[in-house]
C-alpha positions in Angstrom: 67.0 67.8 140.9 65.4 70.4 138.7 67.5 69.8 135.8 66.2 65.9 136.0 62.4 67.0 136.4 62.8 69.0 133.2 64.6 66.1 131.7 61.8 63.3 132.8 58.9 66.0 131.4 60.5 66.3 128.5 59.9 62.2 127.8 56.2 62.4 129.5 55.6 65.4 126.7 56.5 63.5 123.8 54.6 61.1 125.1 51.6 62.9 125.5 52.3 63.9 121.9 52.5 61.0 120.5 49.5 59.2 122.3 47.0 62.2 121.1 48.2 62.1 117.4 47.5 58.0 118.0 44.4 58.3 119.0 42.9 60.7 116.3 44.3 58.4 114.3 42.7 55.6 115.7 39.4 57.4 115.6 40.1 57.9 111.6 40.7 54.4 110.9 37.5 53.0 113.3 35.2 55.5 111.3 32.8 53.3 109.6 32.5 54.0 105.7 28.7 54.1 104.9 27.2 54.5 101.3 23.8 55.8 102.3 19.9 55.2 100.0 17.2 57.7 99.7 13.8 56.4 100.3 11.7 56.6 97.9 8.2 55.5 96.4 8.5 52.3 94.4 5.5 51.1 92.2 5.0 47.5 92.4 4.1 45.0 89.3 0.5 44.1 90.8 -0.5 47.9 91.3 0.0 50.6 94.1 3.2 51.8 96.0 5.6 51.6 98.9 8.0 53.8 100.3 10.8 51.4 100.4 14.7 50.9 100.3 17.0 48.2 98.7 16.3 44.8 100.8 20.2 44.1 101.7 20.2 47.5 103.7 18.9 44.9 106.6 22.0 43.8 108.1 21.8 40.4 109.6 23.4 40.2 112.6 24.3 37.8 115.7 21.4 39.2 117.4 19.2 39.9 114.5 18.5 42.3 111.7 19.3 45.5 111.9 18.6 48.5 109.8 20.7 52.1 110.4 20.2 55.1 109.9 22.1 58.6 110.2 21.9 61.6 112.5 23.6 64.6 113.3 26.3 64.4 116.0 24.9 66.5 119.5 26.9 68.2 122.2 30.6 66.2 122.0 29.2 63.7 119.5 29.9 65.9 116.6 30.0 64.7 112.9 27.8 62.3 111.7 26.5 59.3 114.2 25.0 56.0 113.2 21.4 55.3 114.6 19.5 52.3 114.9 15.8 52.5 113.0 13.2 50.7 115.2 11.8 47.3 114.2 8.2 48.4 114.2 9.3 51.2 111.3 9.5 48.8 108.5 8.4 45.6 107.4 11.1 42.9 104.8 8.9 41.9 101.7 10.5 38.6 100.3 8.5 39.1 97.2 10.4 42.5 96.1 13.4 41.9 98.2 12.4 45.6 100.1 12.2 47.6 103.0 9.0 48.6 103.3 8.8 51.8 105.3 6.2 52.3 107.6 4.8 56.0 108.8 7.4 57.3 106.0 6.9 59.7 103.0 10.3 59.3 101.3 13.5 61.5 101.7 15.2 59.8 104.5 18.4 58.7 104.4 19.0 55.2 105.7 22.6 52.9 105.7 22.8 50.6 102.9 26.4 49.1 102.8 28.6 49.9 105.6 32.6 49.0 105.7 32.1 46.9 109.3 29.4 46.1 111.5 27.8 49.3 112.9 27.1 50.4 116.5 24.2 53.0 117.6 25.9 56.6 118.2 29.4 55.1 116.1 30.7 58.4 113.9 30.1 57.2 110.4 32.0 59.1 107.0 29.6 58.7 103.7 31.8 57.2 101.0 31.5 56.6 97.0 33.1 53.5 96.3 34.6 54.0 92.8 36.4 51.5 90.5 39.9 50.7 91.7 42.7 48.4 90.4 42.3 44.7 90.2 41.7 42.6 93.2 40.3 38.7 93.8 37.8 38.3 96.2 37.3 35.3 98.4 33.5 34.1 99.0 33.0 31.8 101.3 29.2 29.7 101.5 29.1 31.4 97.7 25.7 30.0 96.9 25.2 29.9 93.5 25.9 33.9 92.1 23.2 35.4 89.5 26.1 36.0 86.7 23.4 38.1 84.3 24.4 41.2 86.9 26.8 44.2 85.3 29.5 43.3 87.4 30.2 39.5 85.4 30.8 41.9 82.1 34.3 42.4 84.2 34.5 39.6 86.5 36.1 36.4 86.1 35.8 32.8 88.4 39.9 32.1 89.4 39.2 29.0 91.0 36.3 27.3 92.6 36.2 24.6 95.1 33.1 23.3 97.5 32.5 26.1 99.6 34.4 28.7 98.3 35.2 31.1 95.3 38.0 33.0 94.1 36.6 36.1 92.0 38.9 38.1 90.4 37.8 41.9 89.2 38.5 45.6 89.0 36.6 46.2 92.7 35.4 49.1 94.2 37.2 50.9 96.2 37.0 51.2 99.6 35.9 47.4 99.9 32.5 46.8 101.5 31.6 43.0 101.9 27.6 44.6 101.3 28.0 45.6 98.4 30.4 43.8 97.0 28.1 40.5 97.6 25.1 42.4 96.0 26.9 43.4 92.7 28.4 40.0 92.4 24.7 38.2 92.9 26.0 35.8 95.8 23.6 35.1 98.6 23.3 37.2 101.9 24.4 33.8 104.1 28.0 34.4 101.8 31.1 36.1 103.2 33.2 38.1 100.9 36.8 39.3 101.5 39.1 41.2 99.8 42.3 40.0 99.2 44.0 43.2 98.0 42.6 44.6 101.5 44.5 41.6 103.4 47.4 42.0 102.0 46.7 46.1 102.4 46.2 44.7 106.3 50.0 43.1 106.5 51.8 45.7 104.7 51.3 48.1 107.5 52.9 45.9 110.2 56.8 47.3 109.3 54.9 50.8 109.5 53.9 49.8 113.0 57.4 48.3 114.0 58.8 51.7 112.5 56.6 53.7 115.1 57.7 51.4 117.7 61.1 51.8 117.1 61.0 55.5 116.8 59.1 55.2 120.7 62.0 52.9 122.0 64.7 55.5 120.5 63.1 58.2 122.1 63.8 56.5 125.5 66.8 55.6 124.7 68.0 59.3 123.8 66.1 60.5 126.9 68.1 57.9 128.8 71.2 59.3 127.9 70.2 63.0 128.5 69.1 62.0 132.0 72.8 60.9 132.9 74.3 64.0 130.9 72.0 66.4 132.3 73.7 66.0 135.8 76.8 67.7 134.5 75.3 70.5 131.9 77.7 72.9 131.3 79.5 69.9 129.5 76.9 69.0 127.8 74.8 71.8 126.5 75.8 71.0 122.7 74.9 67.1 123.3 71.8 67.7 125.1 70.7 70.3 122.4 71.5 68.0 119.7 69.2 64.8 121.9 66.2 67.6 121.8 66.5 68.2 117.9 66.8 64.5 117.8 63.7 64.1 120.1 61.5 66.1 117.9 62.3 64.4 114.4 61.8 61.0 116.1 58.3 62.2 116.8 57.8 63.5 113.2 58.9 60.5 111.9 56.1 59.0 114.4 53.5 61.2 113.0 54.3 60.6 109.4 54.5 56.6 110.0 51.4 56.9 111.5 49.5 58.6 108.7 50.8 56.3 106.1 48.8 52.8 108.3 46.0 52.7 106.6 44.5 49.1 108.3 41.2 48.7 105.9 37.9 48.8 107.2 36.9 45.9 106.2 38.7 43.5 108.6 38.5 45.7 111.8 36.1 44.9 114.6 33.3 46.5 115.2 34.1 47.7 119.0 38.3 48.1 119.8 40.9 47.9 117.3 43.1 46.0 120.2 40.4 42.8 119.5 42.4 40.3 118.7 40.3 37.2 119.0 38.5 39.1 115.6 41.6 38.8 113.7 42.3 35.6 115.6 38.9 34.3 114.2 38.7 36.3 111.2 42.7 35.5 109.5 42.2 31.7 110.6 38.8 31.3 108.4 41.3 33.3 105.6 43.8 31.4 105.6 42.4 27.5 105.7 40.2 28.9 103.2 43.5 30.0 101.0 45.7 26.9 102.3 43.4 24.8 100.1 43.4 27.1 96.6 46.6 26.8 94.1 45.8 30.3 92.4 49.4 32.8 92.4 47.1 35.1 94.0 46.2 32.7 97.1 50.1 31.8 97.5 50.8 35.8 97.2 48.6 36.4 100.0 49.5 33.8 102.1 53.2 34.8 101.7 52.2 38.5 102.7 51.9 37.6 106.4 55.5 35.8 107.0 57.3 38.3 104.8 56.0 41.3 106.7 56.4 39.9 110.2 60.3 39.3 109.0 60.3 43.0 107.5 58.6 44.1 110.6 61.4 42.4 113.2 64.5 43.9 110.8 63.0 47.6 110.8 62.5 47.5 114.8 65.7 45.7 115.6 67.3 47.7 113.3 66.1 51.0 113.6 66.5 50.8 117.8 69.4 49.3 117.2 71.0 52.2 115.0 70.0 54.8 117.6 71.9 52.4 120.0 75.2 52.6 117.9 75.0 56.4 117.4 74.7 57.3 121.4 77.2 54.7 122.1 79.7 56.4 119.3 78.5 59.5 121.0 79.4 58.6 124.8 82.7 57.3 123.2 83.1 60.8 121.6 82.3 62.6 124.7 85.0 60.9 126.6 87.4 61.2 124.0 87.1 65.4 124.6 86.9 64.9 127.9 90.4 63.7 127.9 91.8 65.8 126.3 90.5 68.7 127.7 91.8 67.3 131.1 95.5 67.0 130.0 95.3 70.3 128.4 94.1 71.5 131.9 97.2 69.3 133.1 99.6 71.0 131.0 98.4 74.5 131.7 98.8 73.6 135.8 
């Protein structure tokens, strides 16, 4: 009885282990990526000043417009937390596309492009998007785009149809739809995506079936140890060699595990386990793809299918593997078992 309470701990550790380096990692990938803006005075054409910030740091949301700011994290809210500034602080002037801050005399630090919609007391990492290799953004509702901006000197229309555009540049890396939509000149009604990003998003599914499959072969080993376990003075070398097993299968979980990186940009704001957003989110992708004939539209669409299959073959195939090897193993075992018992024989 004790040797099989030791045994079933053994499987409840590991998966203790495994669930706490989950969810830190979780945490690390719901962080949202802010680039913050200073207030600041700003003169205005007609005379006189505001204190004032970039007009797009508004974020228009299903209930509203919403402007964030940053605090520091108190008691078990450490790092940095997002915070919502109160509607009677500022005031949106149309005719300078600003924030007018009220009751303010510049310094403060407010949320200007964020990687996914914001929540009040949600831990937010400043970032500094820098230039990164080619992508194509989608734009959906594009409006028409003021092409005099920087960003045109590199950016080039793929394809254009009625109610979409296919932009292809060297984007900023991480992706934020803000900011993205405010270099590029499109209107604040427009929704940007990156492609790179969903493909980014697909590519970590065999990653995910790799964890899985390193979960379903440590139950599997433990399966076997808690039928060897009964006779252990048989099968101390086995049950050593399960334990060394047991630990690389959760090192291989940890090191699968830091290599997902699922992008900001296509997460939901709340629970990463939301799957009517990706339900709602991939289906406006892809009818919006179906319909373009650009490679990079076909590449994407392909991405999904081909990492499903990919996904399925590492599973299957790494459980199935650990399957193989404890079967060989149990064969092996019996194998020495008889012939230690007609050596026994023999000697009698």
């Amino acid at each position: 009885m004790k040797r099989t309470v030791i045994c079933v701990s053994a499987l409840v550790l590991w998966c203790l282990v495994g669930c706490t380096f989950l969810a830190g990692r979780i945490e690390e990938l719901m962080t949202v990526s802010v680039v913050m803006v200073e207030s600041k005075e700003t003169l205005l054409e007609e005379g006189g000043s505001w204190i004032a910030i970039p007009g797009d740091a508004l974020v228009q949301e299903e209930d509203g417009p919403h402007l964030y700011s940053t605090r520091a994290g108190e008691g078990w809210e450490t790092g940095l937390r997002i915070e919502e500034t109160d509607p009677a602080m500022y005031v949106y002037e149309p005719s300078e596309d600003l924030l007018r801050l009220l009751s303010e005399f510049g310094g403060t630090k407010y949320v200007h492009y964020a990687s996914k919609p914001a929540r009040t007391g949600e831990l937010a990492m400043p970032t500094y998007p820098r230039a990164g290799e080619e992508d194509c953004y989608l734009i959906l509702d594009p409006g028409t785009a003021d092409q005099s901006l920087k960003a045109w000197e590199t950016a080039s229309v793929l394809e254009e149809k009625e109610g979409l555009v296919l932009v292809t540049l060297k984007g900023k890396q991480p992706f934020l739809q803000g900011q993205a939509r405010g270099e590029l000149g499109y209107d604040r009604e427009s929704r940007l995506y990156s492609l790179g990003d969903v493909r980014g998003f697909f590519g970590c599914f065999p990653k995910i079936a790799g964890m899985l499959a390193a979960f379903f072969s440590a139950v599997l080993v433990w399966a076997v140890s808690l039928r060897m376990v009964k006779d252990l003075s048989k099968n101390r070398l086995w049950l050593a060699v399960h334990g060394a097993v047991g630990i690389g299968l959760c090192l291989i979980f940890r090191l699968l595990l830091d290599s997902v990186c699922l992008p900001s940009s296509l997460l939901p704001a709340d629970s990463i386990l939301d799957i009517a957003h990706y339900r709602k989110e991939f289906q406006v992708i892809f009818q919006a793809l179906e319909s373009c004939s650009a490679d990079v539209a076909r590449e994407t669409l392909r991405a999904l299918p081909v990492n499903l299959a990919l996904s399925a073959a590492v599973l299957v195939g790494g459980t199935g593997v650990t399957a193989v090897l404890l079967a060989v193993e149990r064969r092996i075992v019996r194998i020495n078992f008889q012939i230690r018992s007609k050596k026994e024989g023999k000697s009698l």
